[in-house]
C-alpha positions as CSV (number, residue, x, y, z in Angstrom):
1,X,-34.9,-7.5,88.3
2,X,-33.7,-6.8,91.7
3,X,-32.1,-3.0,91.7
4,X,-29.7,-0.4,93.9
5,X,-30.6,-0.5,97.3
6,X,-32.6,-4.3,97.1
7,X,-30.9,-7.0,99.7
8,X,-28.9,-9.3,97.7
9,X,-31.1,-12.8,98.1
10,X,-30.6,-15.3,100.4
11,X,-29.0,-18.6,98.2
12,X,-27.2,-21.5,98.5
13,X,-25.0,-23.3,95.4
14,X,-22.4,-25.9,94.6
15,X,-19.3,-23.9,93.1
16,X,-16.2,-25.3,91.1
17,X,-13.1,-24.1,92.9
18,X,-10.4,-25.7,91.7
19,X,-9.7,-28.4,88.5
20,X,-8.5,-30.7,91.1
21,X,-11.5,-33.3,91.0
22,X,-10.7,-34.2,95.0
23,X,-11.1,-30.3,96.1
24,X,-13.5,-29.6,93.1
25,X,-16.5,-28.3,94.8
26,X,-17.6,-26.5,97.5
27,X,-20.6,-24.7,98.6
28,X,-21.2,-21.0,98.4
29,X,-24.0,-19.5,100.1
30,X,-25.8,-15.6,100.9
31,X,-23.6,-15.5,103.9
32,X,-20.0,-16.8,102.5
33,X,-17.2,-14.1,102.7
34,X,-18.9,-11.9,105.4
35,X,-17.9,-8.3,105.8
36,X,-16.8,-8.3,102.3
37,X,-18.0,-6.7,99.3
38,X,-18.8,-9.0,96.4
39,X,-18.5,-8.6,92.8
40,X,-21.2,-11.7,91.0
41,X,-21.5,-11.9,87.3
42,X,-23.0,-14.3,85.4
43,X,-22.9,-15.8,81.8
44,X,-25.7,-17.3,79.8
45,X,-23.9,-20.9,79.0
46,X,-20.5,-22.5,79.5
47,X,-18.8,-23.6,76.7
48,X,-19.6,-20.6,74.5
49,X,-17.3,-17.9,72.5
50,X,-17.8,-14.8,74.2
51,X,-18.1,-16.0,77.7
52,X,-14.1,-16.6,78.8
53,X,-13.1,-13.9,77.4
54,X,-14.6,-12.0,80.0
55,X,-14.5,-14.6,82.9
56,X,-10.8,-14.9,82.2
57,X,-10.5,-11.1,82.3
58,X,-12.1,-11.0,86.2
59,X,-9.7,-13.7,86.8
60,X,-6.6,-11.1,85.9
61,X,-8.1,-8.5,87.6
62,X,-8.7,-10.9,90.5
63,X,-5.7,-9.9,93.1
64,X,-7.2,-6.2,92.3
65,X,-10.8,-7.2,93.7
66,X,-8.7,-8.7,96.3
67,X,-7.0,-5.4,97.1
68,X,-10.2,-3.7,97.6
69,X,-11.7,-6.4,100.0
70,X,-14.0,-7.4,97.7
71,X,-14.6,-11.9,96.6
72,X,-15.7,-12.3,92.5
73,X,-18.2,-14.6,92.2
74,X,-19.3,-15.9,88.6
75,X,-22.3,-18.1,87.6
76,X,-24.2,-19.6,85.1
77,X,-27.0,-22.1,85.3
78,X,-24.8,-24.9,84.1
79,X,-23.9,-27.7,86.5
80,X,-20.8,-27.8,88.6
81,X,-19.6,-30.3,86.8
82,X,-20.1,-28.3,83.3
83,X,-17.6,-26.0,84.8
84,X,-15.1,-28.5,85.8
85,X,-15.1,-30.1,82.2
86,X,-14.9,-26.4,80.7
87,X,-12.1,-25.4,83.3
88,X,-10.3,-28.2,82.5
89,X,-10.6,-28.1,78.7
90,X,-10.2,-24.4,78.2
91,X,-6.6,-23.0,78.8
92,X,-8.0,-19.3,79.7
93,X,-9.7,-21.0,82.7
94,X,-7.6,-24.2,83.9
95,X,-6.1,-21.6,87.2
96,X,-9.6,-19.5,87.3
97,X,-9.0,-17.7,91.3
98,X,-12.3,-17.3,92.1
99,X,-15.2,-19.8,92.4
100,X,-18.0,-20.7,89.7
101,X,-21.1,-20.5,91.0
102,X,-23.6,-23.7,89.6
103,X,-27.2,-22.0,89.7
104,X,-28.5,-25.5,87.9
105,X,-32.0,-24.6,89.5
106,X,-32.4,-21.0,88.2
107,X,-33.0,-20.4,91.9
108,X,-30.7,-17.2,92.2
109,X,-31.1,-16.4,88.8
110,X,-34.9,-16.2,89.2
111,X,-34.7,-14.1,92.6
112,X,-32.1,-11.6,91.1
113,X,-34.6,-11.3,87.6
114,X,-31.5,-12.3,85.2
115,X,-33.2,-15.2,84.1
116,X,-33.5,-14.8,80.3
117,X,-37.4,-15.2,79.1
118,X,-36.4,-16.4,75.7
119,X,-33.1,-18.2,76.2
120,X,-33.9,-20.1,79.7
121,X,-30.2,-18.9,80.7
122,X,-28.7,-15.9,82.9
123,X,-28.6,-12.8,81.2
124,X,-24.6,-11.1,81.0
125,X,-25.3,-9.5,84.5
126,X,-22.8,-8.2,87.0
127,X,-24.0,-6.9,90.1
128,X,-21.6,-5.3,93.1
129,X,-23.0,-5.8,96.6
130,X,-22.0,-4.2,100.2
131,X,-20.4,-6.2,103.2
132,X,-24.4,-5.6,104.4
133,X,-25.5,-7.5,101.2
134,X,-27.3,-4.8,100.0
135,X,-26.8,-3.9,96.1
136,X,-25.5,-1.2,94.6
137,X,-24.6,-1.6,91.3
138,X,-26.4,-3.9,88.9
139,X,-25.0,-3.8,84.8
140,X,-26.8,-6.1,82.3
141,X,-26.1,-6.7,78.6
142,X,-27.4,-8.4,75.9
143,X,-26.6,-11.8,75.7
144,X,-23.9,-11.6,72.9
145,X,-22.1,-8.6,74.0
146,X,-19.3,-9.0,76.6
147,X,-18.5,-6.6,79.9
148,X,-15.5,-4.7,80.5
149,X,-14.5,-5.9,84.2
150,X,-12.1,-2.5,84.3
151,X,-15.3,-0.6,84.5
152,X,-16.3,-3.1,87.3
153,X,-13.6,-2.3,89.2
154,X,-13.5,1.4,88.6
155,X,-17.1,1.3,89.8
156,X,-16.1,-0.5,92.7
157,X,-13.9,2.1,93.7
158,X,-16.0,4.9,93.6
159,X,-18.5,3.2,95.5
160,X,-15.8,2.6,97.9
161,X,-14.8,6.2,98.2
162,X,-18.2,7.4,99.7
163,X,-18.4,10.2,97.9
164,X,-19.5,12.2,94.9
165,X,-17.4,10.8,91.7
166,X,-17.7,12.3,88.2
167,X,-18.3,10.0,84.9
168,X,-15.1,8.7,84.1
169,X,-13.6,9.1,88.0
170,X,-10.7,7.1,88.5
171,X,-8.9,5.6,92.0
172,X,-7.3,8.5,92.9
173,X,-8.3,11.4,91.1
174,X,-10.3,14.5,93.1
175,X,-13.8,13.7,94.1
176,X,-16.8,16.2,93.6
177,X,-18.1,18.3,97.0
178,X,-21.1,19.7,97.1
């Protein structure tokens, strides 16, 4: 699996975007939203219990990402159309703000090590990258146990800050000098 300090890799997918079938899809690349930091999880499987709990959750938190400069990006390897269908049917999802990434090949999936060995799906991974695309946080669960995209964005923070921050450091609390 790719780790802290690895260049993000180069990719190209189909995302949904919207539930408007006309403006469904567009395509999201390595190089998309440049200069800003980026924020991709991904799920094993569309459809599934656990999985929009925590996709809807990055969605509230969205304008929050925002306010740090920083694009969400979530995938699955699960067809662009998969995710229409399940945005469309699943209330939690129908006005999802960010896009869905469609990794049908296992391309990225493959590159970033997150492709499950047993399962043939992404593993529950969330990785933070740098306006340079270089990664600096990677998080990875089991495959039935769902993140806490509060702690993503905490993280985010302190990696914005640039400086030393203690376990449990919040936006706006003292840092730690050395």
């Amino acid at each position: 699996m790719l780790g802290v300090g690895e260049k993000f890799p180069a990719f190209s997918v189909t995302a949904t975007v919207s539930t408007d079938k006309n403006n469904a899809f567009e395509t999201i690349t390595h190089e998309s939203y440049p200069g800003k930091w980026k924020v991709y999880f991904f799920w094993p499987k569309d459809f599934t219990f656990v999985c929009p709990t925590e996709i809807a959750a990055f969605g509230k938190l969205n304008q929050e990402f925002a306010d740090r400069d920083a694009q969400i990006l979530g995938g699955s390897v699960d067809s662009e159309f998969v995710h229409l269908a399940w945005r469309n049917n699943h209330e939690d999802l129908k006005d999802l703000p960010f896009p869905m990434l469609a990794d049908v090949k296992r391309d990225l999936c493959e590159q970033l090590g997150i492709l499950d060995p047993e399962a043939g799906v992404a593993q529950r991974a969330t990785f933070i990258v740098d306006p340079e695309n270089i990664i600096r946080f990677v998080y990875v669960t089991d495959l039935s146990v769902g993140r806490n995209p509060q702690e993503v964005l905490r993280v985010l923070d302190a990696l914005q800050t640039d400086e030393l921050c203690p376990c449990n450091w919040q936006k706006g609390e003292a840092t730690l000098t050395v």
